[in-house]
C-alpha positions in Angstrom: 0.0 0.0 0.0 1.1 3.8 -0.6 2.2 6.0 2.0 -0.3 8.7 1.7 1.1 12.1 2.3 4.8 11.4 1.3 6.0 13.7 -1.3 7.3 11.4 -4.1 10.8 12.0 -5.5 12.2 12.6 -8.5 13.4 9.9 -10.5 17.5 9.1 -10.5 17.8 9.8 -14.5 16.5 13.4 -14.1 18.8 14.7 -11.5 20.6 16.2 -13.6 17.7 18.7 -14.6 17.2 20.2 -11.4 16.3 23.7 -12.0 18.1 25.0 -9.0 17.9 29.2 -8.6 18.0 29.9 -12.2 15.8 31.6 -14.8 14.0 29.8 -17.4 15.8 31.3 -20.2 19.1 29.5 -18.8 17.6 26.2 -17.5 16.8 26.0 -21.2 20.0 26.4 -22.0 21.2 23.9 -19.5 18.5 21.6 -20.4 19.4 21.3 -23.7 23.4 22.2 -24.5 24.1 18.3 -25.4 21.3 18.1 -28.2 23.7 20.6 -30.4 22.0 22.1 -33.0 18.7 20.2 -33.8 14.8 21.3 -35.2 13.3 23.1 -32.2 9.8 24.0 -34.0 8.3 23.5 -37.4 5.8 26.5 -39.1 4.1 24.8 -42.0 6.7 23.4 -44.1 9.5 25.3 -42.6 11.6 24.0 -39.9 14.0 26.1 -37.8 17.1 25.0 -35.7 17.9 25.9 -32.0 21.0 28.7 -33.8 18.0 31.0 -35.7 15.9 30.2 -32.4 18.5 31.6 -29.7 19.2 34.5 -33.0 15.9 35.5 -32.9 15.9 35.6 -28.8 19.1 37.5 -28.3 17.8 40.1 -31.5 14.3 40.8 -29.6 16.0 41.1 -26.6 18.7 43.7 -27.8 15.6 45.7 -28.9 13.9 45.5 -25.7 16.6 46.2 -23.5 18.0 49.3 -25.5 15.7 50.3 -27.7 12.4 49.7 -25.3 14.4 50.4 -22.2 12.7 47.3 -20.5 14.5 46.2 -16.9 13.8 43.4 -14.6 10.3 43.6 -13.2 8.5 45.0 -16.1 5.7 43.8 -17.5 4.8 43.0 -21.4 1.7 41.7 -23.0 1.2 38.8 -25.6 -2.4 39.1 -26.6 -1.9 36.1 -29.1 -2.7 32.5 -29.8 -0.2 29.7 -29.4 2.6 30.3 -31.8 6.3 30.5 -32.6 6.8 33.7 -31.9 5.3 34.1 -28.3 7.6 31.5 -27.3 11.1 33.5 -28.7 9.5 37.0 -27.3 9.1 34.8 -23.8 12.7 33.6 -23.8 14.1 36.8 -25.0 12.1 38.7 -22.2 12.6 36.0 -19.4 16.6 36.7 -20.2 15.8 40.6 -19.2 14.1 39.4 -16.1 10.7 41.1 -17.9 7.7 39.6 -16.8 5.5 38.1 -19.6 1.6 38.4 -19.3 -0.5 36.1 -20.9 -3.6 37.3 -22.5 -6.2 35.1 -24.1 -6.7 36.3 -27.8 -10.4 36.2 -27.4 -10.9 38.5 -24.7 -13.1 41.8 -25.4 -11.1 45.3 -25.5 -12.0 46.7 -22.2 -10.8 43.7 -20.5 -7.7 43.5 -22.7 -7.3 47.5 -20.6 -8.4 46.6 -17.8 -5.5 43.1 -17.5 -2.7 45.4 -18.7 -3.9 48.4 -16.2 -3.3 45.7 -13.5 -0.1 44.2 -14.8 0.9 47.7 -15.6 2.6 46.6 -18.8 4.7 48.7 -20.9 4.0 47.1 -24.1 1.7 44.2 -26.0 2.3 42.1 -29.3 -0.4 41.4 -31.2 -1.1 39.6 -34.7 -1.8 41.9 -37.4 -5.2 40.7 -37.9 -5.8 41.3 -34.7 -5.7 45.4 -34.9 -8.6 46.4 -37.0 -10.9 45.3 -33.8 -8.5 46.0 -31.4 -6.3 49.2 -32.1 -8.4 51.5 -30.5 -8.1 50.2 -27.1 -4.6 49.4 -27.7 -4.2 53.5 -28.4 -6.0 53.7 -24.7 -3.2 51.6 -23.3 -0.4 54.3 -24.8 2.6 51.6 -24.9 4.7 50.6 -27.8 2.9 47.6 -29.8 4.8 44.5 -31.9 2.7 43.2 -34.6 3.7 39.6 -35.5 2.5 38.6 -39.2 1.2 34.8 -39.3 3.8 34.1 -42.5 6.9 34.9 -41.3 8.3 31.8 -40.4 6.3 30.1 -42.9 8.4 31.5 -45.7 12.0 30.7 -47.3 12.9 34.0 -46.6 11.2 35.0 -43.4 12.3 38.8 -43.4 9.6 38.9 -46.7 7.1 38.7 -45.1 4.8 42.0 -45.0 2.0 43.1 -43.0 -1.6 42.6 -44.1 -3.3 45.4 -46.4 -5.9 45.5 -43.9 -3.7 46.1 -41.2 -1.4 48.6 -41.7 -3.6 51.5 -41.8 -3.9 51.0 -38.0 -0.5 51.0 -37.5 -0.4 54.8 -37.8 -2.2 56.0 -35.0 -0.1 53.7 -32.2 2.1 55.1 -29.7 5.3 52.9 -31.3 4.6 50.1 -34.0 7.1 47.9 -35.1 7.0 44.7 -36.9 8.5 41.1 -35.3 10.3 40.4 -38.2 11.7 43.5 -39.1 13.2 43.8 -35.4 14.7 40.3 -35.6 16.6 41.4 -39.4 17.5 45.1 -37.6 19.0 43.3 -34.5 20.1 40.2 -35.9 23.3 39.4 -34.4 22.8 41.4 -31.9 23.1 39.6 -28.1 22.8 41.5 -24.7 23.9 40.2 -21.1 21.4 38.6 -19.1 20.6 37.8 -15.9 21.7 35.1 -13.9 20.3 33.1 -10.5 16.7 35.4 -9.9 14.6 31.8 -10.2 12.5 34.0 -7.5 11.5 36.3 -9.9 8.0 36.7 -11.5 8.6 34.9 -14.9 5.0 35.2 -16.2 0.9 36.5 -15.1 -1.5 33.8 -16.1 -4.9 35.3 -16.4 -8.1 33.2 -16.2 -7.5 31.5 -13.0 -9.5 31.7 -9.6 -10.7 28.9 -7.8 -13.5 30.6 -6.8 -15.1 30.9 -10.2 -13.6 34.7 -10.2 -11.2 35.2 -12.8 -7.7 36.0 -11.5 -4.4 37.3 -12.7 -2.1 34.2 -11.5 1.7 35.0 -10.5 4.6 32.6 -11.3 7.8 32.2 -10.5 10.8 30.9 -12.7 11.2 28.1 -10.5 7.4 27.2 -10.6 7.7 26.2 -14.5 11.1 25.0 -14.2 9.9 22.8 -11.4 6.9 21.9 -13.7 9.6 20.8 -16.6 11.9 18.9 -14.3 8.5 16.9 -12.5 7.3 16.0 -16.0 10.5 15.0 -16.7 10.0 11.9 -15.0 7.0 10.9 -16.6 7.4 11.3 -20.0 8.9 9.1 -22.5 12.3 10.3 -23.7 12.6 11.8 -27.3 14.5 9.4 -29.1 15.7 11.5 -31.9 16.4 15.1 -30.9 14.7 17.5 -33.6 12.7 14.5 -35.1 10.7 13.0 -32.8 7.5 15.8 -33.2 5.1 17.2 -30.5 2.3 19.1 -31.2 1.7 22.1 -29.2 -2.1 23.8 -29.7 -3.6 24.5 -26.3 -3.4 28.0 -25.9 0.1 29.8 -24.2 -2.3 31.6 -21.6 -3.5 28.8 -19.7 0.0 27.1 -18.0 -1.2 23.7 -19.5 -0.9 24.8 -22.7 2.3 27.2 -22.4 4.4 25.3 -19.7 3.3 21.3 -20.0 3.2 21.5 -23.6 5.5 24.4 -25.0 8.3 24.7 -22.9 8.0 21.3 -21.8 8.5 20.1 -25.7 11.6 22.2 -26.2 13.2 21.3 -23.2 13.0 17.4 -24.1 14.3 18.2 -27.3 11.8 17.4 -29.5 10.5 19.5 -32.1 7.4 21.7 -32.0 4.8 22.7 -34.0 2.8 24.8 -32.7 -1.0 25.5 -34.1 -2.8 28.7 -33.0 -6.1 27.0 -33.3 -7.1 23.1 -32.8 -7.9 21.3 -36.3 -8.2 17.6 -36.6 -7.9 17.9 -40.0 -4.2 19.7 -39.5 -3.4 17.7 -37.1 -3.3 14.4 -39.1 -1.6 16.4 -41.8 1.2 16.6 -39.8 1.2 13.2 -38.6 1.5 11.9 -41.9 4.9 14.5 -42.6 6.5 14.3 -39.0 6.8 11.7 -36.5 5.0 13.1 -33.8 5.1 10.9 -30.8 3.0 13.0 -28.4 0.8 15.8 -27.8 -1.4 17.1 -24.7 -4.8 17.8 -25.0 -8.6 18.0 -23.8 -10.9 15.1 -24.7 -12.8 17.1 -26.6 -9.4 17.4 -29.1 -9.2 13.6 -29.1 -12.8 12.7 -30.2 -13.1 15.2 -32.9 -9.7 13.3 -34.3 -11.3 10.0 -33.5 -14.0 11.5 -35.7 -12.2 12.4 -38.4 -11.7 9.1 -40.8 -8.7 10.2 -41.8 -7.2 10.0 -38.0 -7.4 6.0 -38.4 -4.1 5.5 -40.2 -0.3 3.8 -40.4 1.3 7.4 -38.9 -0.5 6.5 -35.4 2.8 3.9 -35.3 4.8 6.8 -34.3 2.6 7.9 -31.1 4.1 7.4 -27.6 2.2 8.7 -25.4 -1.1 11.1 -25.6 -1.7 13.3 -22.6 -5.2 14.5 -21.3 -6.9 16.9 -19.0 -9.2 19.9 -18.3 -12.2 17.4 -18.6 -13.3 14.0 -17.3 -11.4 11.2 -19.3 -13.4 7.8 -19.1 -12.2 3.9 -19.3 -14.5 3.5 -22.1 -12.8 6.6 -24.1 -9.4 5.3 -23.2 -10.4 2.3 -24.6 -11.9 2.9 -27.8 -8.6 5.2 -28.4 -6.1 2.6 -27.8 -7.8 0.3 -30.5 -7.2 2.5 -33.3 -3.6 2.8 -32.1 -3.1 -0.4 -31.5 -4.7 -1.7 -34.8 -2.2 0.5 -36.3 1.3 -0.5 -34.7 1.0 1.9 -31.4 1.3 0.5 -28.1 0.5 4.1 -26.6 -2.4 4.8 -24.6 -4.5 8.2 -23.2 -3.0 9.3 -19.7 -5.3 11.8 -17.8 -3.8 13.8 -15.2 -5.3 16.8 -13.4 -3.9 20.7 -12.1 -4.5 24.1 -12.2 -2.7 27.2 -13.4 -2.2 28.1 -9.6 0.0 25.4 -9.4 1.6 25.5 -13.3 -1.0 23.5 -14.7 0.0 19.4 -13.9 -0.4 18.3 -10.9 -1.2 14.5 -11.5 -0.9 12.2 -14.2 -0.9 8.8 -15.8 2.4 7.4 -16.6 2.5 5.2 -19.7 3.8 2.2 -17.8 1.3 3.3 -14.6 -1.7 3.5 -16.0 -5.1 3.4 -14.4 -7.9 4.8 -16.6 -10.8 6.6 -14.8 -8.5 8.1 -12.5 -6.5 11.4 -12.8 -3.3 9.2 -11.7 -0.8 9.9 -9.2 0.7 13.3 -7.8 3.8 14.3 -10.0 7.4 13.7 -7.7 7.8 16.5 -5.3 4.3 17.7 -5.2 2.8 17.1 -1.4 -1.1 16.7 -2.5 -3.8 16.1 0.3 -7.7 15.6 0.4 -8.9 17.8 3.1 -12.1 18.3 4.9 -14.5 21.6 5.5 -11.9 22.2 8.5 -9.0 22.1 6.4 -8.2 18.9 7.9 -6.5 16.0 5.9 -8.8 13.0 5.6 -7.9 9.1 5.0 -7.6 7.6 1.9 -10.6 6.6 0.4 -12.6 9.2 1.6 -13.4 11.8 -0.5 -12.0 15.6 0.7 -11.2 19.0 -1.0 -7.8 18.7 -3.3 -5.0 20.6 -1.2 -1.5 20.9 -3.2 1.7 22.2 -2.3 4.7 22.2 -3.3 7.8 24.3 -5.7 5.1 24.4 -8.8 2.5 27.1 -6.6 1.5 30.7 -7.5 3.3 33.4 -5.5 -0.4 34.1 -5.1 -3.4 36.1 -7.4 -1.8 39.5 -8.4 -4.4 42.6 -6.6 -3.8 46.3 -7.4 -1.7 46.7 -4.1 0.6 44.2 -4.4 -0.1 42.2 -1.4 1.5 39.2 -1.0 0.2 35.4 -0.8 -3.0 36.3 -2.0 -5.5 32.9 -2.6 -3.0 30.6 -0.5 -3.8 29.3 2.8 -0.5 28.8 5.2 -1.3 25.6 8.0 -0.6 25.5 11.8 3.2 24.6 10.4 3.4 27.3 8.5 3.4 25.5 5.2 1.3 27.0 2.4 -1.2 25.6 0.2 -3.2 26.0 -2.9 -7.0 24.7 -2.1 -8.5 23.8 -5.5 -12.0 23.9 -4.6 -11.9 20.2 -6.6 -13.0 17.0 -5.0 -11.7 13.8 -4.7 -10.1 10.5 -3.0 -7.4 8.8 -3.1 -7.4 4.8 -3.6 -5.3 2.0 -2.0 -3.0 2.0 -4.9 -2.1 5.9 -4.5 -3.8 6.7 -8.0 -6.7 9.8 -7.2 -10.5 9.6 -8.2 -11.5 13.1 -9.5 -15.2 13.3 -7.5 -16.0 16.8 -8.9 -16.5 20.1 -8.2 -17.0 22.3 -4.9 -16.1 25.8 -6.9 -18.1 27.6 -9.8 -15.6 26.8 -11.9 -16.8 25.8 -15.7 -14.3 24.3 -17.9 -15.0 23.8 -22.1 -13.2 22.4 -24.0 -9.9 22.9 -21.6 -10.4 27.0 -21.4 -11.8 28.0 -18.2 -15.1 30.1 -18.2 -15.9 32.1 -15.0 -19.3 32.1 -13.6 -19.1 35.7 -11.9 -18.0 37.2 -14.8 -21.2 36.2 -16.8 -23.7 37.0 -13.7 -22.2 40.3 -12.9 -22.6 41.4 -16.7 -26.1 39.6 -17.5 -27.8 41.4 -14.1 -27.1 44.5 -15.4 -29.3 44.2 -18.3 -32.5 46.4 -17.1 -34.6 42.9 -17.3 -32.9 40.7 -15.3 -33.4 40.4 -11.4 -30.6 38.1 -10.9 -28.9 34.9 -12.2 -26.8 32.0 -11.7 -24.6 29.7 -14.4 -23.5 26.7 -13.9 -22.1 23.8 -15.4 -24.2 21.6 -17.6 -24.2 19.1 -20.2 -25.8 19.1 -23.7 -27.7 15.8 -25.4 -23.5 14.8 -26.7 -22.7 15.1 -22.8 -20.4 18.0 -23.6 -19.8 20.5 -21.3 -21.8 24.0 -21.7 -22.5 27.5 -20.0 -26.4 26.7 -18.0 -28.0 30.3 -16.8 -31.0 30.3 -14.6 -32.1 33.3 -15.1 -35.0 35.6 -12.8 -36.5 38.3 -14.7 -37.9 41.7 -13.1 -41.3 40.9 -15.4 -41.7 37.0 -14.2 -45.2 36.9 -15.9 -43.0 37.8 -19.2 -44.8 36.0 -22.7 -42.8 33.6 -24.5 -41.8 36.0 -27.1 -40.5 38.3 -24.7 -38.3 35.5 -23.0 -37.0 34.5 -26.8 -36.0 37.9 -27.1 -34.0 38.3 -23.8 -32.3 34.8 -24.5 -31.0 36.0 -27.5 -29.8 39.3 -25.4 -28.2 37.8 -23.2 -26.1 35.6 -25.5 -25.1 38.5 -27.8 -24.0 40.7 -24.9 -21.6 37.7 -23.3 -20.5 36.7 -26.6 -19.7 40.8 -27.2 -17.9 41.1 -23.7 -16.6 38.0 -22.5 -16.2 35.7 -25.3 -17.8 33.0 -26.8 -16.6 30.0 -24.5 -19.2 31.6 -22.1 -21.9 32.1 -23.7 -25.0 30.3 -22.1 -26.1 27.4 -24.3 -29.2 26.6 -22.2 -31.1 29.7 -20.7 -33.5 28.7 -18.1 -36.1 31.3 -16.5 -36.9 30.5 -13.2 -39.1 32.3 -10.3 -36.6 32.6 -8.0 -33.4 30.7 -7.6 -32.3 28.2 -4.4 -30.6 29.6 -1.4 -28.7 27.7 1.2 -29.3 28.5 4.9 -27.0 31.2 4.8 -29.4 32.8 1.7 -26.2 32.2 -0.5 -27.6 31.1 -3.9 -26.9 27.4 -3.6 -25.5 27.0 -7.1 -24.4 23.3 -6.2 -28.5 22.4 -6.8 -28.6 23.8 -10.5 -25.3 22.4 -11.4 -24.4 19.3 -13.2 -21.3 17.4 -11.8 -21.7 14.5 -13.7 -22.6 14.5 -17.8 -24.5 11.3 -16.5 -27.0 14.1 -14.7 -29.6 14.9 -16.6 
C-alpha cells in the first residue's frame, strides 16, 4: 500500500535537470546544451534549428533592453494565440528578467485594458489581424505595440514577409509600431547580457484563474515552471531522436497547460514543436502523416473530434508514444476505444489523464505510460505534497473523498491585486506550510492513484479553457430585465460541457416572445464582452433561484457534476 502524504521524488535519470535558482531562459539552455543544433519547432513546411531560435531571442532582446528600455520587473503583454513567436519573445524577455503576461486572444477590449492596467505593462504584441478590432483600445493603453504577421516563419525567406493590407492603416495611430520580423533582421546578431540566478523572480501572469469561479491574474515564478519541466521529466517518455521526434503544441500559451506542460516542456526534451494557434483535426493528421509526432497534450474534446475524423485512423499512429489529457473528465471506455485505433495501427500508446491548475503550473497529477489506471487522474507528480482535506481544512484518509490541497515548488506566489499584497489565494497551515486549495473534489485509492469526485467551486471548464461564472452574472444582471442569475455547469444531449444560466426576470409573468427575445440578449452581450466560450447554451427562466441556509444562492443544486446528470 502507498504512503499517503509522502511527497514522491524525483526519479534518479532526471537529477541532472534540477532547475536550481535559475531563470527559465538559462535552464533551457542547461537543459538542452548536449542536443547541439537540432529542429526546435516547425511552421508549416519550414523547420527552424535551435542557432536561428537563440538568434531570434538574443535580437528581440537587444531591442527590448536598449531600444524599449525594459529592466527586470516590467511587464509586457502577448495578446496572441499559441505560436512561434510568443515563445522567442518569452525567452528573449525572461533573459531581461521582464515579466510576460498572458492574454487570451479572445478577450473583449476593455478587458484587454483593464489586465494590462493591473499588470501595468509597458507594451503588447499582437497579430496583425488582430488590430482592426482591437487598435483602438490598444491607443488607450499608450505603450509601444509589436505586430507579428502569421507568414513569417512560414516563408524561405522570413524577413519577406509583410503586414496585411488590412492592417497597416492602424499601425499609424499607435504610440510605437514595429513589426517582429523586421526587429529580428534590424538586431540580428545582436546579443545583450542577461541575468543570472533570480529563479525567484516573476517569470509570467497567467490570467483566467481563480478557484472561486472569479477570474484571477495568476503570478509565477521561474522556479514554478522550471519545477513543472523537471516533475514532468520523470514521466514522459524520452525523445528518441532530438529535432525529429514531433510534439504538437495547440492548447493556448495563456493557460499554464498549454504554455508550460506543452510548450516549454517540448523544447526542453528536445523534441521539435509545431505549434498551431487553433485546434484542427484535420491539421493535425496532416502533420502526422509528414512528422513523426510521438505526443501531444490535449482536452478530450481534441481527441474525439480526431477520432471523428476518418482520416485519424491510419499507419502514422505507429509513431505515437504517449497522448496526454486533462481539463475534462477522461473515461475507461474513451481510453479504450482510443487505444484500439492505435493499437490496430502498430502503437502501443495509450491516453494518460492527469489533473492541475494554473495556480500550481497546470500538472499536478498524471498517468504514466507504464502506470496506467484509466478513470483516475493518476498519481501526484514527484515533489508535489497533495492532500484531500475536509470543511476544516483537515486532511482525511484515503478513500474518503475531501477537498484537493497541493503544495509544493510548482505554486503561484499568489493572485496579483492592485496593491501588491502578498500570498494572495494561498492558505499557510498551523506549520506554516502554504497551500493552494482547489475547490476540486476527490479521493485517493489503495494504490495511491486519485479519483476526481467533482466540483465544490463555480468553476466551468470547455473544451480545456476555463469560463468564470461571476464574470457572466455580474454582466447579465445588469441588463435592465434581469433580477438576478446564476450559471453553472451543464451538459448538452453529446454530454459536452456548456454554460447553464438560470435566469429571474424583473417581469416574471414575461410571454414567450418576450423570453426568446431576452435569451437572445443575453447571448449576444456575453458573446460581445466576454467571449464565446461563455456564452449560455441553455437559458432557463426560473421564479426565483435556491438559497442555502446562509441565503447564498446554492448553485451546487442547478449544477451538473456528472454528464450522467440529466
Amino acid at each position: 500500500m502507498f504512503e499517503y502524504g509522502k511527497v514522491p521524488a524525483v526519479i534518479a535519470r532526471d537529477k541532472e535537470y534540477n532547475p536550481e535558482n535559475m531563470n527559465c531562459y538559462d535552464y533551457y539552455i542547461k537543459n538542452t546544451e548536449k542536443y547541439g543544433e537540432y529542429n526546435v519547432f516547425k511552421h508549416y513546411s519550414m523547420k527552424h534549428g535551435k542557432k536561428e531560435f537563440l538568434s531570434d531571442v538574443d535580437a528581440l532582446s537587444y531591442y527590448f533592453k536598449n531600444e524599449l528600455g525594459y529592466k527586470r520587473g516590467d511587464c509586457f503583454t502577448v495578446f496572441m494565440p499559441t505560436c512561434a513567436e510568443g515563445m522567442i519573445t518569452f525567452m528573449a524577455l525572461n533573459k531581461l528578467g521582464v515579466i510576460v503576461n498572458f492574454v487570451h486572444p479572445l478577450l473583449q477590449g476593455d478587458a484587454l485594458l483593464e489586465i494590462m492596467d493591473l499588470t501595468e505593462s509597458k507594451g503588447i504584441m499582437v497579430y496583425d489581424m488582430f488590430l482592426p478590432k482591437y487598435a483602438d483600445y490598444i491607443k488607450k493603453s499608450d505603450v509601444p505595440v509589436i505586430v507579428v504577421l502569421p507568414s513569417e516563419y512560414a516563408l524561405p525567406d522570413k524577413y519577406s514577409a509583410k503586414i496585411s493590407p488590412d492592417a497597416a492603416p492602424f499601425t499609424k495611430d499607435l504610440k510605437k509600431a514595429d513589426i517582429f520580423i523586421d526587429i529580428i533582421k534590424k538586431y540580428q546578431g545582436k546579443t545583450v547580457d542577461g541575468l543570472h540566478d533570480n529563479g525567484q523572480d516573476i517569470a509570467i501572469y497567467a490570467n483566467g484563474g481563480g478557484t472561486t469561479g472569479n477570474s484571477k491574474t495568476i503570478q509565477l515564478q521561474n522556479t514554478a515552471l522550471n519545477n513543472q519541466i523537471y516533475m514532468l521529466g520523470a514521466q514522459n517518455t524520452p525523445v528518441s531522436e532530438i529535432g525529429v521526434d514531433t510534439e504538437i503544441c495547440s492548447m493556448p500559451f495563456f493557460h499554464a497547460y498549454g504554455f508550460c506542460a506543452g510548450g516549454l516542456s517540448a523544447l526542453h526534451k528536445g523534441a521539435m514543436a509545431v505549434f498551431l494557434p487553433k485546434f484542427d483535426a484535420d491539421k493535425f493528421i496532416e502533420i502526422m502523416k509528414t512528422e513523426k509526432v510521438t505526443e501531444f497534450n490535449g482536452v478530450p474534446n481534441m481527441f474525439k473530434k480526431l477520432m471523428d475524423t476518418p482520416d485519424f485512423d491510419g499507419p502514422f499512429l505507429k509513431n505515437i508514444k504517449v497522448l496526454y489529457a486533462g481539463g475534462d473528465e477522461v473515461t475507461p471506455d474513451f481510453v479504450h476505444r482510443m487505444e484500439k485505433i492505435l493499437s490496430k495501427n502498430g502503437s502501443s500508446a495509450s491516453i494518460c489523464a492527469g489533473w492541475g491548475l494554473t495556480e500550481c503550473t497546470a500538472a499536478c497529477t498524471v498517468n504514466r505510460p507504464w502506470k496506467n489506471k484509466p478513470g483516475t487522474i493518476g498519481e501526484p507528480l514527484p515533489g508535489l505534497r497533495i492532500e484531500m482535506w475536509d470543511e476544516n481544512n483537515k486532511k482525511v484518509p484515503y478513500g474518503q473523498v475531501g477537498q484537493i490541497a497541493v503544495s509544493g515548488p510548482t505554486m503561484m506566489t499568489g493572485y496579483l491585486t492592485k496593491d501588491r499584497k502578498d500570498g494572495v489565494g494561498l492558505y499557510t497551515d498551523e506549520d506554516g506550510v502554504k497551500w493552494v486549495l482547489t475547490g476540486d473534489l476527490a479521493m485517493y485509492d489503495e494504490e495511491g492513484f486519485i479519483h476526481f469526485k467533482g466540483r465544490t467551486k463555480k468553476l466551468i471548464i470547455i473544451s480545456g479553457y476555463n469560463v468564470y461564472p461571476n464574470d457572466i452574472e455580474k454582466l447579465v444582471t445588469s441588463l435592465p430585465f434581469v433580477k438576478e442569475c446564476c450559471a453553472v455547469q451543464g451538459f448538452d444531449e453529446n454530454n459536452k460541457a456548456i454554460v447553464r444560466l438560470f435566469t429571474v426576470l424583473n417581469d416574471t409573468a414575461a410571454s414567450d416572445d418576450e423570453k426568446e427575445k431576452f435569451t437572445e440578449e443575453i447571448k449576444k452581450t456575453v458573446e460581445d464582452k466576454i467571449n464565446r466560450f461563455s456564452v449560455p447554451r441553455d437559458i432557463r427562466f426560473i421564479e426565483a433561484l435556491p438559497r442555502t441556509k446562509l441565503e447564498k444562492v446554492d448553485f451546487l443544486k442547478l449544477a451538473e457534476l456528472s454528464p450522467n446528470k440529466k
